[in-house]
PLY file of the C-alpha trace (Angstrom):
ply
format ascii 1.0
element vertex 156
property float x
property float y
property float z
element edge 155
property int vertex1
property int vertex2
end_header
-13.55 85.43 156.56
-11.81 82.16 158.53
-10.77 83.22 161.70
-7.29 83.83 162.01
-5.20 81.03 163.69
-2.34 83.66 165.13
-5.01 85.60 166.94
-5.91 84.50 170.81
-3.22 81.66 170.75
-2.88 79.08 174.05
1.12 79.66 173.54
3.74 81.64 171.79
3.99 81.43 167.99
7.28 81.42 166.06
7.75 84.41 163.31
10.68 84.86 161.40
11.60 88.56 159.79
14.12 89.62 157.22
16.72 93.10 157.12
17.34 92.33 153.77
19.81 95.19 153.08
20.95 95.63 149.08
24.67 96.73 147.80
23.50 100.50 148.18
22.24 100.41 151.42
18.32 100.28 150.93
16.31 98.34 153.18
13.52 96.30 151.71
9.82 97.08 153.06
6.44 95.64 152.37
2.97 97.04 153.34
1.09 94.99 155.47
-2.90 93.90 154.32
-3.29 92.31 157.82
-2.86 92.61 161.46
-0.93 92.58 163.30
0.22 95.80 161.37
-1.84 96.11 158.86
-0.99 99.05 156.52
2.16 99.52 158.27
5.64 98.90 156.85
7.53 96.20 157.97
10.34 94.05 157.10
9.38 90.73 155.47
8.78 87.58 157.17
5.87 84.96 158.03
6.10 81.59 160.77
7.93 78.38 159.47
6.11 75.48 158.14
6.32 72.30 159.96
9.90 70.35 159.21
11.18 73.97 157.79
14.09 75.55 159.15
14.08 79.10 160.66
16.12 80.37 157.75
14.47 78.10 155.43
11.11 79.61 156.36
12.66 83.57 155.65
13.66 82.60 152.43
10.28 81.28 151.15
8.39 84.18 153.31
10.70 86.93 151.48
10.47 85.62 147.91
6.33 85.34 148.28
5.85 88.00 149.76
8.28 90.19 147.69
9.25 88.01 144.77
13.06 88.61 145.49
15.47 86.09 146.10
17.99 86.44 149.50
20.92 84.55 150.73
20.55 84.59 155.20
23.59 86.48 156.68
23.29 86.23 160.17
21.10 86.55 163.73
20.85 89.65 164.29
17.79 89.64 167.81
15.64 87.32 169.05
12.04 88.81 170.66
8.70 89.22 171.63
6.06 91.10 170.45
2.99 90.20 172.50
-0.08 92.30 171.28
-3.05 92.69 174.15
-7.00 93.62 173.09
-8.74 96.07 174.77
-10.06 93.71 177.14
-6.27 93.21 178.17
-6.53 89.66 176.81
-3.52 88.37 174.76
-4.40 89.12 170.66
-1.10 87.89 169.58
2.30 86.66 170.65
5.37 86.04 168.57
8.73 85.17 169.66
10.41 87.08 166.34
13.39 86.08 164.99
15.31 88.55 163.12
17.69 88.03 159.98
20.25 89.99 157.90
20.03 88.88 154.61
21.16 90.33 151.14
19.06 90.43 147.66
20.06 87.96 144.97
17.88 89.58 142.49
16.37 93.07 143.38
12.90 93.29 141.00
9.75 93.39 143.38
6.36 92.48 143.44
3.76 93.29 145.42
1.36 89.88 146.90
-2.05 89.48 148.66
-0.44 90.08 151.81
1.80 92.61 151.11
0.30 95.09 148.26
3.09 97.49 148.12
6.65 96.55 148.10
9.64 99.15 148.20
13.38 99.64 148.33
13.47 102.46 150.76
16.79 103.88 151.54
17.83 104.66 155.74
16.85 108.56 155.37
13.63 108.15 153.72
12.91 105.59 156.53
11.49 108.46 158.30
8.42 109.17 156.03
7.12 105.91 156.41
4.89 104.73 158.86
6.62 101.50 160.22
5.85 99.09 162.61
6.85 98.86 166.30
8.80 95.89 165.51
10.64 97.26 162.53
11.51 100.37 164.10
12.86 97.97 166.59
14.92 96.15 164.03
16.26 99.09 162.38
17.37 101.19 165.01
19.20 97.84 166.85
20.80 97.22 163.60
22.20 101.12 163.34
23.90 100.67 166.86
25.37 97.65 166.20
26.55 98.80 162.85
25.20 96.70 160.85
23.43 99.42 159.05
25.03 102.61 158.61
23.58 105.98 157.52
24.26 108.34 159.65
20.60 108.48 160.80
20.69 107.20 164.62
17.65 106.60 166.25
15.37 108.50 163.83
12.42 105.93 163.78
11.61 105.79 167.51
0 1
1 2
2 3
3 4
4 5
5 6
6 7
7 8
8 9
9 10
10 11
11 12
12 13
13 14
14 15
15 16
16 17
17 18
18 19
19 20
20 21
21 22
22 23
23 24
24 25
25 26
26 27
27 28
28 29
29 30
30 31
31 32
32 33
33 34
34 35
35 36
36 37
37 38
38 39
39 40
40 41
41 42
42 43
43 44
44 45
45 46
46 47
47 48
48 49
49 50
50 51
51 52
52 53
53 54
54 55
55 56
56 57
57 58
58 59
59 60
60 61
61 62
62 63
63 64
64 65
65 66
66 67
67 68
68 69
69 70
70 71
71 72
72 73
73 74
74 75
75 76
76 77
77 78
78 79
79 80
80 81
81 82
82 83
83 84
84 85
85 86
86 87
87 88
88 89
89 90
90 91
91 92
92 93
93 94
94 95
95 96
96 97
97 98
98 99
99 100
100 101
101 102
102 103
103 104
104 105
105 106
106 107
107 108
108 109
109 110
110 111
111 112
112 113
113 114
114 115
115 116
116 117
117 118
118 119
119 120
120 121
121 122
122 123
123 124
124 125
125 126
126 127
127 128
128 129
129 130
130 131
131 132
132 133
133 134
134 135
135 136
136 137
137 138
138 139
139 140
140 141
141 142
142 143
143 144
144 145
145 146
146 147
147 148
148 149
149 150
150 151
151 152
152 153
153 154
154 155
C-alpha cells in the first residue's frame, strides 16, 4: 500500500467535518476503514481539493462518503487534532473545521472509506464507539444548543 500523504506531514493539514443533523434529530455517522480512527465513528468529512472551498469540499466529502446530499448551515469550531507516534513524533495534524449541515436526501451508502454508514439518534450516541474528535463535536454542539436531547455530556 502507497504511503499515506497525511501521515508525518512538515505542516498542518486542512480537514473539513460535517454535523449533519436530519428533521428528527439524528446525527449522521460513518465508520472509519483508516486512521486516523479507523473503525471508529465519526462525523463525515475529508481535506479540500486545491481551488475548492471549505464548504465546497464538505459537500463532496459527505455525498462520497455517505451518498447523501447536504446544504452547509453554519461554523460551528475550528481545531486541532494533532496525533503523536510512540516515538512522540508528530503522526498527524489537522486544523478541523467543523460544519452544521442538514440532509437533502436521507438514503445512505456505505464507501471504501467508510463501510458502514448510520443515522444514529443523540441517546444511542452512547453505544457507539466514536472518535475523540466527534465526541468533541457533539458534546460542543449540545452546550451551545445546537443539538438538543437532553443527553449532556454523555460521550466524554
Amino acid at each position: 500500500m502507497a504511503e499515506d500523504p497525511r501521515e508525518y506531514p512538515s505542516r498542518p493539514l486542512v480537514g473539513v467535518g460535517g454535523l449533519i443533523v436530519d428533521e428528527n434529530g439524528r446525527v449522521l455517522l460513518v465508520k472509519r476503514a483508516f486512521d486516523p480512527g479507523k473503525g471508529l465513528w465519526a462525523v463525515p468529512g475529508g481535506t479540500p481539493e486545491v481551488g475548492e472551498t471549505l464548504k465546497e469540499a464538505l459537500v463532496r466529502e459527505v455525498e462520497e462518503e455517505t451518498g447523501v446530499k447536504i446544504q452547509v448551515e453554519k461554523l460551528i469550531d475550528v481545531f486541532d487534532l494533532i496525533v503523536n507516534d510512540e516515538k512522540g513524533k508528530v503522526r498527524y495534524h489537522f486544523v478541523l473545521v467543523d460544519f452544521l449541515a442538514k440532509p437533502l436526501t436521507g438514503e445512505v451508502r456505505p464507501s471504501f472509506e467508510t463501510p458502514e454508514v448510520r443515522w444514529v439518534g443523540l441517546k444511542e450516541l452512547k453505544n457507539y464507539p466514536l472518535t475523540a474528535t466527534t465526541r468533541r463535536l457533539i458534546n460542543l454542539a449540545l452546550e451551545k444548543g445546537i443539538l438538543k436531547g437532553g443527553v449532556n455530556n454523555v460521550y466524554g
